[in-house]
VEXLUMDO-501962 format. One line per field, with one value per residue (C-alpha): x, z, y; residue in one letter; chain. Coordinates in nm, 3 decimals, padded with zeros to 5 digits, always signed. Layout:
// residues N
east [X ...]
up [Z ...]
north [Y ...]
res [a ...]
chain [A ...]
// end
This chain:
// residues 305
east [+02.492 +02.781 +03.031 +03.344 +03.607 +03.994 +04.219 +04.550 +04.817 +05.118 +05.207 +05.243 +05.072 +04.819 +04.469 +04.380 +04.664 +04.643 +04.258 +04.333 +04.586 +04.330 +04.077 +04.090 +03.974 +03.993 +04.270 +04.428 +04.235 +03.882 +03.964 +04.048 +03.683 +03.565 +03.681 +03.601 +03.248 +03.255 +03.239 +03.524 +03.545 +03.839 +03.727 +03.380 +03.451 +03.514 +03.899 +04.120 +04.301 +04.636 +04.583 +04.830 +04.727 +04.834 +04.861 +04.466 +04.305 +03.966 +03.908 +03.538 +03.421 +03.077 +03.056 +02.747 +02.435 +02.602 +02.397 +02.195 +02.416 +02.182 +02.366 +02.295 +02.319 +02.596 +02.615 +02.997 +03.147 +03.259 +03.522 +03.317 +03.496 +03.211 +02.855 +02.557 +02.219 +02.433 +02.724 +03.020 +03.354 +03.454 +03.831 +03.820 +04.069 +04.315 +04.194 +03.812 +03.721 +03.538 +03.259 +03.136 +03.327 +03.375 +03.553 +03.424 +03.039 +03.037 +03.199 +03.283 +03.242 +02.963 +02.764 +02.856 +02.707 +02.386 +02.339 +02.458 +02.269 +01.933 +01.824 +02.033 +02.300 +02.269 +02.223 +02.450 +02.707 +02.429 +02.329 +02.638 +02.819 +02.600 +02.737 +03.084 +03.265 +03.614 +03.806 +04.126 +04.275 +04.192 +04.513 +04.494 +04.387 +04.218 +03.952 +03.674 +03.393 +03.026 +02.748 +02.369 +02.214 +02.234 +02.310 +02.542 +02.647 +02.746 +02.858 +03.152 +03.211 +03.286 +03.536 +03.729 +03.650 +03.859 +04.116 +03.994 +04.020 +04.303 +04.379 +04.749 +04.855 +05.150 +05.367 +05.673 +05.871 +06.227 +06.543 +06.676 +06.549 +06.819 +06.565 +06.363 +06.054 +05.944 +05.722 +05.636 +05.409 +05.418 +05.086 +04.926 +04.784 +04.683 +04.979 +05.006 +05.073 +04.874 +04.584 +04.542 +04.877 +04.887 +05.223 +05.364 +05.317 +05.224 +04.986 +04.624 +04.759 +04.612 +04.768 +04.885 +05.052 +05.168 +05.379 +05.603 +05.794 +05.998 +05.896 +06.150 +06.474 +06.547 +06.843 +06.697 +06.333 +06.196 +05.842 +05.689 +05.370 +05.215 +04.967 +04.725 +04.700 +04.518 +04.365 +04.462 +04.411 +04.748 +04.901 +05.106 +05.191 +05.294 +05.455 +05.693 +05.841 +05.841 +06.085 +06.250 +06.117 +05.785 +05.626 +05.666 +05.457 +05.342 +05.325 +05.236 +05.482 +05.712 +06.005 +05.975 +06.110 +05.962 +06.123 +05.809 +05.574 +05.289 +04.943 +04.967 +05.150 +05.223 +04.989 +04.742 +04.494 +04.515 +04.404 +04.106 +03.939 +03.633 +03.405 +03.081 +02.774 +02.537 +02.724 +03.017 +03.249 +03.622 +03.603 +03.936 +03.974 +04.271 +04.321 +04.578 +04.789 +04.702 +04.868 +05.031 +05.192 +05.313 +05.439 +05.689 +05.807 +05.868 +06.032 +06.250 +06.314 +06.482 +06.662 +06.799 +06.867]
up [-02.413 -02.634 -02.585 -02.708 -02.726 -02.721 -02.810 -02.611 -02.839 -02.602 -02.257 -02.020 -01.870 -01.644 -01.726 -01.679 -01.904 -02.231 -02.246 -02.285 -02.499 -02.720 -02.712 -02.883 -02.684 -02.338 -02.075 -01.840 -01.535 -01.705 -01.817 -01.425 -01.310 -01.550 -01.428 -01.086 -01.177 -01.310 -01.718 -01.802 -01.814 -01.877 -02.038 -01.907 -01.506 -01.356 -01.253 -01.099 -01.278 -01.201 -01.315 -01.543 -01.877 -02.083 -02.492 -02.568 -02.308 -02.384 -02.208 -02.292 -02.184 -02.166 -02.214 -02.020 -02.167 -02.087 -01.879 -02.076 -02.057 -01.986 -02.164 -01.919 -02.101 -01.867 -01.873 -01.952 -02.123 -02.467 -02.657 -03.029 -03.305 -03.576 -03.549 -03.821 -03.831 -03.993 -03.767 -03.483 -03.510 -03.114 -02.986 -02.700 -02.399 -02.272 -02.000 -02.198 -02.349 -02.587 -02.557 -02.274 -02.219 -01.901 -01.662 -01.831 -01.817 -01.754 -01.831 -02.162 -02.500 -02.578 -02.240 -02.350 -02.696 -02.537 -02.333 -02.611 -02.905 -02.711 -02.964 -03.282 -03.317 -03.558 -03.448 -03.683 -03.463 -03.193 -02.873 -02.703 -02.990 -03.165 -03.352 -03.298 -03.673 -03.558 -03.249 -03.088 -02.751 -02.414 -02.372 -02.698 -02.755 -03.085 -03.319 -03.365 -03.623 -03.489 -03.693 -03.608 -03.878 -04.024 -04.366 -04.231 -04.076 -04.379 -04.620 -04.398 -04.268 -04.659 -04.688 -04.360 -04.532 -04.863 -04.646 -04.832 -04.536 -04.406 -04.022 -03.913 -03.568 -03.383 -03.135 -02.925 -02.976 -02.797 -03.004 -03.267 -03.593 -03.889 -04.176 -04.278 -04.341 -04.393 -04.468 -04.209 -04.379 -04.185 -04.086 -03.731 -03.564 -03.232 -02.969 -02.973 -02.550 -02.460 -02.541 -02.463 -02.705 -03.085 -03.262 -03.601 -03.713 -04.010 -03.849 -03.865 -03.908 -04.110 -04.365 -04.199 -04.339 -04.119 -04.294 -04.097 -04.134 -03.830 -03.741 -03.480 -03.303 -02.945 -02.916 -02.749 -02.871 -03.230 -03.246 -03.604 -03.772 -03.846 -04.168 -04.206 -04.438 -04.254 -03.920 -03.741 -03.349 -03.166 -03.525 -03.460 -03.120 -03.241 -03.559 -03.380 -03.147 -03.392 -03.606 -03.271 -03.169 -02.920 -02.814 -02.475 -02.201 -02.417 -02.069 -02.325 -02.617 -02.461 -02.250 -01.827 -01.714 -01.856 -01.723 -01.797 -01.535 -01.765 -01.796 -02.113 -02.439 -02.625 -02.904 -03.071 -03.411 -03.475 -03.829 -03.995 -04.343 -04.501 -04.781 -04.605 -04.630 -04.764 -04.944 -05.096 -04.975 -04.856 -04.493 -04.292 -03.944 -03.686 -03.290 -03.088 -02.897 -02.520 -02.266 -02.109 -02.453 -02.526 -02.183 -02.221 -02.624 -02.433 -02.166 -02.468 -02.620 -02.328 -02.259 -02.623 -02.679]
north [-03.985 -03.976 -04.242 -04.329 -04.630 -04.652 -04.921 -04.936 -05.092 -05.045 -05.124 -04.834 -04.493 -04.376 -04.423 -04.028 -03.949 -04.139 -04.055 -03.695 -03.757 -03.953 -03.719 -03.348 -03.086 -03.287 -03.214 -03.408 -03.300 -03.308 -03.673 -03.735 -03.589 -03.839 -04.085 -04.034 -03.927 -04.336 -04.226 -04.426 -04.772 -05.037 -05.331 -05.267 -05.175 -04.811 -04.786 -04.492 -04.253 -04.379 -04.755 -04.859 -04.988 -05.254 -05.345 -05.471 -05.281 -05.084 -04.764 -04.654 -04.319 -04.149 -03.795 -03.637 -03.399 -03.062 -02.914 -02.598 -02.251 -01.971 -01.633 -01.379 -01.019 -00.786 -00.417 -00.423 -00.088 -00.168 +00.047 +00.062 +00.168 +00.138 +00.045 +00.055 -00.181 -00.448 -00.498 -00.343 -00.323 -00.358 -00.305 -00.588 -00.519 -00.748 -01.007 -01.053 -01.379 -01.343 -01.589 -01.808 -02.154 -02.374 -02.141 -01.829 -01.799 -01.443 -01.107 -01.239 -01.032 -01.187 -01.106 -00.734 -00.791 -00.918 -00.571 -00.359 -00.537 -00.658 -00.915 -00.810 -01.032 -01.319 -01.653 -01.871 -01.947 -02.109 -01.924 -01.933 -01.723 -01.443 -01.234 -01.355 -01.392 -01.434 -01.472 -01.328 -01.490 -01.380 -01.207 -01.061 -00.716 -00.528 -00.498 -00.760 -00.778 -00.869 -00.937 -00.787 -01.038 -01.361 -01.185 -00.999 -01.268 -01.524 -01.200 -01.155 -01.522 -01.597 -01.300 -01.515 -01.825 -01.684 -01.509 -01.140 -01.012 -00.730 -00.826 -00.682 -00.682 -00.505 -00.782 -00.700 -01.042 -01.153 -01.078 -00.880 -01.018 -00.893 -00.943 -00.624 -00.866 -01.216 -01.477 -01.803 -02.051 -02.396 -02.565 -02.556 -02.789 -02.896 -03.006 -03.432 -03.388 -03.066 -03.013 -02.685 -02.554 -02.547 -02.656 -02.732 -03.021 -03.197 -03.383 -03.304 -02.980 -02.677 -02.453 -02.141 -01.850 -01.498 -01.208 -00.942 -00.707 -00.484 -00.156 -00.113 -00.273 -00.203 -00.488 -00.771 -00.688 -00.586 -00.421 -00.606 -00.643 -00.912 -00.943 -01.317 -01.459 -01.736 -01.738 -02.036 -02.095 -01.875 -01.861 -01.566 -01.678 -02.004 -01.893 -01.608 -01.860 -02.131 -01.870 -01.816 -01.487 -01.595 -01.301 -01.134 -01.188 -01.520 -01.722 -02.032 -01.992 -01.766 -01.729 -01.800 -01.534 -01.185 -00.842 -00.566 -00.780 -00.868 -00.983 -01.115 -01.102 -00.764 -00.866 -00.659 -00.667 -00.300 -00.327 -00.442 -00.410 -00.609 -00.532 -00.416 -00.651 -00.387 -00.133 -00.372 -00.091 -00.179 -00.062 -00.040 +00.077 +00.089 +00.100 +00.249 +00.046 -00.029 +00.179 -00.089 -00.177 +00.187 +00.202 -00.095 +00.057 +00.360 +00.227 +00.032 +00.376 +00.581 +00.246 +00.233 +00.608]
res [x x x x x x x x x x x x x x x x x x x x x x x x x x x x x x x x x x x x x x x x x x x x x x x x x x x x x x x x x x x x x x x x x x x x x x x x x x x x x x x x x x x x x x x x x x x x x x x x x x x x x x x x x x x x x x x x x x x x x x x x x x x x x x x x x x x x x x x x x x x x x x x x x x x x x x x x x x x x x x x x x x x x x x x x x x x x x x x x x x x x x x x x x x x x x x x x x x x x x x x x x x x x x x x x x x x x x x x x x x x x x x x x x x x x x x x x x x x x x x x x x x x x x x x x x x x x x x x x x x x x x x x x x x x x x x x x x x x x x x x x x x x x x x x x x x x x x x x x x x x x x x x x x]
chain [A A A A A A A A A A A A A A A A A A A A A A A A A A A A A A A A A A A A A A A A A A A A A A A A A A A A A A A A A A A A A A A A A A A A A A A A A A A A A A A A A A A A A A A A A A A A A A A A A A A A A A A A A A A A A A A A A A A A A A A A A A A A A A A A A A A A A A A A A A A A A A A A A A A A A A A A A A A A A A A A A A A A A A A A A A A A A A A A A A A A A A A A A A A A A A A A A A A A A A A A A A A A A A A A A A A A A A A A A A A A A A A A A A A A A A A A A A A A A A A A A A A A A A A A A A A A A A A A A A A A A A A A A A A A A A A A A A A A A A A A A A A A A A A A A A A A A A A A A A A A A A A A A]
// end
């Protein structure tokens, strides 16, 4: 069992709180079930999650075996753009994850993947992501790459790894933005309170680098595009409202109150091009935008006449 051990140097806060804050990846509410479940310890005995700590305190907490995630391969309908022995390009709709986590053990992309593929997806990225090369959000829409081999497989994980790749995506964003184009390059890195968010920061932060430019102003909105140059967790998310233009229906970076009454946020990866991992030809391929997307532009458009 793993454990591990934190030193409280100040006086102040909730037991429940300041061990998610210490540790990545853990929320606030997962930190509480572990500490009813009797995994944390201060000083050596089990307390509540609303003791208060002080300066010299020692909060130890045992993570338990995860118990073993059975894949189960689910006869989902998947919109595939391109597909040879090697690898898929898949358009993923809004609402999918895109491979099985706590809270998400089925209908993911990957469950999809299993039906479609049988047993030809590579194995690289463990059992509970074959095939999967790159990610896009939940609420995210466009065009994935999936590889059918492990060859496959690293070939096109070192064309991410050198950021060769072409990956553009259309957002609707709040406000008028004057600029024809730009360039926002400030590191990302995980949020020092929430866990769950991504910020800028310069601490234990990553390069990260998005390009736009505007394809169309309705007033209060602009429709842009938005070219990687890295692929950071929610980098366009984060970098739009970090340049003060957060993307609507972004319920995490975005505004409270939305108008169009949406699921999620008007992004989409519409492009993508990669060097195939057989042929070494430069494949690029596009996707429409969702109807729910084209129905808010339009909606923009008569609006704006």
């Amino acid at each position: 069992m793993e454990t591990k051990t934190i030193k409280i140097t100040e006086d102040g806060g909730r037991l429940d709180k300041l061990t998610a804050e210490a540790l990545t990846g853990v929320t606030r509410s997962y930190a509480k079930k572990l500490i009813n479940a009797r995994n944390v310890t201060v000083n050596g005995a089990p307390a509540k999650p609303n003791r208060i700590l002080k300066a010299g305190d020692e909060i130890t907490v045992s993570f338990p075996e995860p118990a073993p995630l059975e894949i189960v391969p689910e006869d989902i309908p998947l919109d595939i753009v391109y597909e040879d022995d090697s690898m898929l390009i898949v358009n993923k709709p809004q609402g999918m994850v895109v491979h099985p986590a706590p809270g998400n053990f089925s209908g993911t992309l990957v469950n999809a993947l299993m039906f479609h593929c049988e047993d030809s997806l590579s194995g690289i990225n463990g059992e509970k992501r074959p095939g999967i090369l790159h990610r896009i959000d939940k609420d995210t829409s466009g065009l994935l790459m999936v590889a059918k081999n492990n060859s496959a497989h690293q070939k096109l994980a070192d064309q991410i790894k050198i950021h060769s790749l072409t990956r553009a995506y259309k957002a609707l964003v709040h406000g008028n933005i004057k600029q024809d184009s730009g360039r926002i390059d400030a590191p990302i890195g995980r949020h020092p309170i929430n866990r769950k968010k991504m910020t800028i920061t310069d601490q234990n932060s990553r390069e990260a680098v998005t390009n736009y430019r505007v394809l169309e102003r309705f007033g209060s909105y602009t429709l842009v595009e938005c070219v990687l140059e890295t692929g950071r967790t929610h980098q366009i998310r984060v970098h739009m409202s970090h340049n003060g233009h957060p993307i609507v229906g972004d319920k995490t970076y975005g505004v409270k109150k939305e108008e169009f009454n949406l699921k999620g946020q008007l992004l989409h990866a519409y492009k993508l091009g990669f060097v195939h991992p057989d042929t070494d030809e430069y494949m690029e391929f596009t996707a429409p935008l969702p109807d729910y997307f084209e129905k808010v532009l339009e909606i923009l458009r008569k609006t704006n006449e």
